[in-house]
N, C-alpha and C positions, 0 to 999 in steps of 0.2 A: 589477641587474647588466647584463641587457640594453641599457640605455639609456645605459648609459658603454660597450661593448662596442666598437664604433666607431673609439673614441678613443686603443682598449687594442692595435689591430691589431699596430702595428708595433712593440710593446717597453713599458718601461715609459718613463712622461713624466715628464719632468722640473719639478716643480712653483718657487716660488717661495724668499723668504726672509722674513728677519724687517723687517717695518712698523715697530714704534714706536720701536725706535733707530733707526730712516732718517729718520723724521720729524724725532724730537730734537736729529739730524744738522742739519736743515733749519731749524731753529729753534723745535721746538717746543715750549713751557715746560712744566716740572715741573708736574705737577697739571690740564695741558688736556688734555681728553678728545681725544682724534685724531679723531675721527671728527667733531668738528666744523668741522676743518679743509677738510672736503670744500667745504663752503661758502664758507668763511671766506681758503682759501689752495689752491684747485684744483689750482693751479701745479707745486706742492710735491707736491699728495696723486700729479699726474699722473708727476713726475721720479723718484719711486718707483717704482711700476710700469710704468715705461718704462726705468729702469734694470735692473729684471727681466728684463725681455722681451730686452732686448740684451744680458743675459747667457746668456741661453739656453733660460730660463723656456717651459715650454709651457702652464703652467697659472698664470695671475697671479691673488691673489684683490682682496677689495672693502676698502677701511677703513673698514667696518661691525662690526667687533668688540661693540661697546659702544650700538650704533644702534637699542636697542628700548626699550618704555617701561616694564620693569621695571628694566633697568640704568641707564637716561638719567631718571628720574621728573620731572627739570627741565623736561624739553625742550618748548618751547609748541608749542601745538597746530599740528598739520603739519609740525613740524619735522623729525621725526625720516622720514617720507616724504622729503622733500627731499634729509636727509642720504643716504638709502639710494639713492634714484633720481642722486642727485649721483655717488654713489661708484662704481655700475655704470656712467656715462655717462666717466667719469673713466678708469677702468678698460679699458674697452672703446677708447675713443680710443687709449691706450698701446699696447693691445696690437696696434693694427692689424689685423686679421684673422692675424696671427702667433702668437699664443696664445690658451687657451681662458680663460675669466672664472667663476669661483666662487666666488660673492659668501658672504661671511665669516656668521656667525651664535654667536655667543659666549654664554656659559654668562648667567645673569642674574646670576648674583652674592650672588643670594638663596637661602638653602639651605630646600629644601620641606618635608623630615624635619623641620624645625625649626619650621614652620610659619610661618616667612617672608613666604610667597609660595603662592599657594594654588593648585592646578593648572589651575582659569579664569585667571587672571589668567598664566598661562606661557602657556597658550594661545593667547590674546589677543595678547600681545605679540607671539613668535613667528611667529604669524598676520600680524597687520601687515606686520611685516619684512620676512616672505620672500615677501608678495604684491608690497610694494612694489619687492625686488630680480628678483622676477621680470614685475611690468609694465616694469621700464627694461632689459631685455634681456639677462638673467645667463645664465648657458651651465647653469650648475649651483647648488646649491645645499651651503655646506659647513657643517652643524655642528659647530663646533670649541672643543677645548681644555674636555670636558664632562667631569667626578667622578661626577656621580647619574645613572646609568641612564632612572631614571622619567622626567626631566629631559632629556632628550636624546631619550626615546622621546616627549615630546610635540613636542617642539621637531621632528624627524622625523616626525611628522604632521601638523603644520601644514606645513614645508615642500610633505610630497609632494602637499597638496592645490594645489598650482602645479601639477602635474604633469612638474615639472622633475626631472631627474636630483638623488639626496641623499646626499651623503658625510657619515656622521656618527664624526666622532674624539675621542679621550678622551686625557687627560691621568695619565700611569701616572709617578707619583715615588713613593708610600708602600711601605711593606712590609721585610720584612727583604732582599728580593732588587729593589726597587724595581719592583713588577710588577703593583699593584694604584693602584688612583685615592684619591684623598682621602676616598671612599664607601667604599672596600675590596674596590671592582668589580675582578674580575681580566679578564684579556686573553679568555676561554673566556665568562664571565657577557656580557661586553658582546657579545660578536659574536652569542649566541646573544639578544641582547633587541634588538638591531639587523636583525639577520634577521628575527623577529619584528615588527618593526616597517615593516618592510620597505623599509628601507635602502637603496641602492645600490651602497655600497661602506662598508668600516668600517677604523678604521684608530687610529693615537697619534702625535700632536702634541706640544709643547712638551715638557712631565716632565722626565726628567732628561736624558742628553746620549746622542749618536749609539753611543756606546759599550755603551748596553741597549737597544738599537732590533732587531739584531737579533733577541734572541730573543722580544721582544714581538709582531715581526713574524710570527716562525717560528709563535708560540702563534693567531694571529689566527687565516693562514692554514690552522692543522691544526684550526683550531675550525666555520670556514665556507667555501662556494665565493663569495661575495665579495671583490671586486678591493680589495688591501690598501694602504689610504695609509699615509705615514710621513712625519714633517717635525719630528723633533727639535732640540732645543738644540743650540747650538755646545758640548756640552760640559757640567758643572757650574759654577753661577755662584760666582763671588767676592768676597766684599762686601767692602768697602775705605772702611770709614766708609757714607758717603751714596751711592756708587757703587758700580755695581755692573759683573765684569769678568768675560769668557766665555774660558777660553786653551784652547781649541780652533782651531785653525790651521784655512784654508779645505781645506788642504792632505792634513791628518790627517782632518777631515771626509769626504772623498770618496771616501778609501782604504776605507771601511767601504760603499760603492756596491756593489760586485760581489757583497759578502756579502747586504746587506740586499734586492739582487737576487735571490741564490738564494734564500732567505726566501720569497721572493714576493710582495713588496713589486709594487705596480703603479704608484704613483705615490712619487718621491720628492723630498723638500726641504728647506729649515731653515727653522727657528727661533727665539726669541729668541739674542740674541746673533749670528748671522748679516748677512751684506751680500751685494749681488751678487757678491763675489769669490767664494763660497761656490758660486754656481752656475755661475759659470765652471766650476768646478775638478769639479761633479759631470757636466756635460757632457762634460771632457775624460774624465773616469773612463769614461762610459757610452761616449763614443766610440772609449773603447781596447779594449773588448771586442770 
């Protein structure tokens, strides 16, 4: 907590939006991993988070989602370094000394309870990633968008072996009140195995829409004194055949700022379904307070 403390001085910051419909926006086909676009199409990875940033973003993160080598198992040797050292190098250019960089760290994909995936091998991966986003110059470290606990607690120790600041966030859509992760981790379990783990900040990402954010928020913070992220859906998605549709306005998005403020939200932002109008509009919120 100390090590984000700094950052936290003057209010809560405003973090970023959603990446992979900005990509898709940009041209990126159905079924190609983003994150290997860092390589592949810089350009595009860089007019994403620089579109952030000029919206008002004080926190942009990395398109390293998917950048380790239990999620990517194709990727040839040294690539997936490349992609991570690409995407903080990418990242950082956007944000000019304007925003802070929090290079991304996403679930493997592989479930452990199931035996999947075996906790050397999360290790390992993890390990890699967050050496390699923290040799290209990440500000922080984000685990994000995690269901298994255990999973998040290693992935959270191999980051803090950087010794870089560690936000680790969980993905809360299951439950009869939508308040638990796909493990059936509620908002109380995770913060108290994120403390434990020793975290820097703990928080819920993507799940379902801005509309239960609040009181996942409210639960975090009555659960620990660590600084509470928040960067939910535009809303509940709409499937429409083959596509899929967010109808959360940027508008109605940011009306929920002041609440998930008093919460005690420390950092806020969207996700999927989101665009930088989205942080326009939470910028104007916080600056109407």
């Amino acid at each position: 907590m100390q090590a984000l403390k700094p950052w936290l001085e003057n209010g809560v910051l405003i973090s970023d939006g959603a990446w992979g419909t900005q990509l898709q926006a940009r041209g990126l086909p159905p079924g190609v991993i983003p994150d290997t676009w860092n390589l592949t199409h810089p350009g595009q990875v860089e007019s994403v988070a620089r579109a952030y940033v000029e919206a008002g973003s004080q926190v942009i993160l990395t398109n390293t989602f998917r950048a380790n080598a239990v999620a990517m198992p194709e990727a040839a040797p040294g690539e997936l370094d490349a992609i991570n050292r690409a995407a903080v190098a990418i990242s950082r250019q956007a944000a000019s000394g304007r925003a802070l960089v929090f290079a991304s760290i996403g679930p493997s994909g592989r479930m452990l309870v199931a035996g999947e995936v075996s906790a050397q091998q999360l290790e390992a991966a993890f390990g890699a990633q967050a050496r390699s986003l923290a040799a290209a110059g990440a500000d922080a470290l984000l685990i994000e968008t995690m269901s298994d606990p255990e999973e998040a607690r290693l992935a959270v120790l191999a980051a803090r072996a950087t010794g870089l600041p560690v936000v680790a966030s969980f993905a809360f859509d299951s439950g009869k009140s939508k308040d638990r992760t796909m493990m059936g981790a509620t908002p109380e379990s995770v913060a108290a195995a994120m403390v434990e783990a020793g975290a820097d900040a703990v928080g819920a990402n993507c799940g379902v829409g801005v509309e239960f954010a609040e009181a996942i928020c409210r639960r975090l913070r009555a659960a620990c004194d660590l600084p509470i992220w928040i960067k939910p859906n535009a809303g509940l998605p709409v499937i429409d055949g083959a596509a899929v549709h967010y109808t959360t306005t940027a508008e109605l998005f940011a009306s929920h700022f002041a609440a998930l403020r008093q919460a005690g939200a420390a950092f806020v932002g969207a996700c999927c379904g989101s665009s930088p109008e989205f942080i326009r509009a939470l910028v104007a919120a916080r600056n109407a307070i």
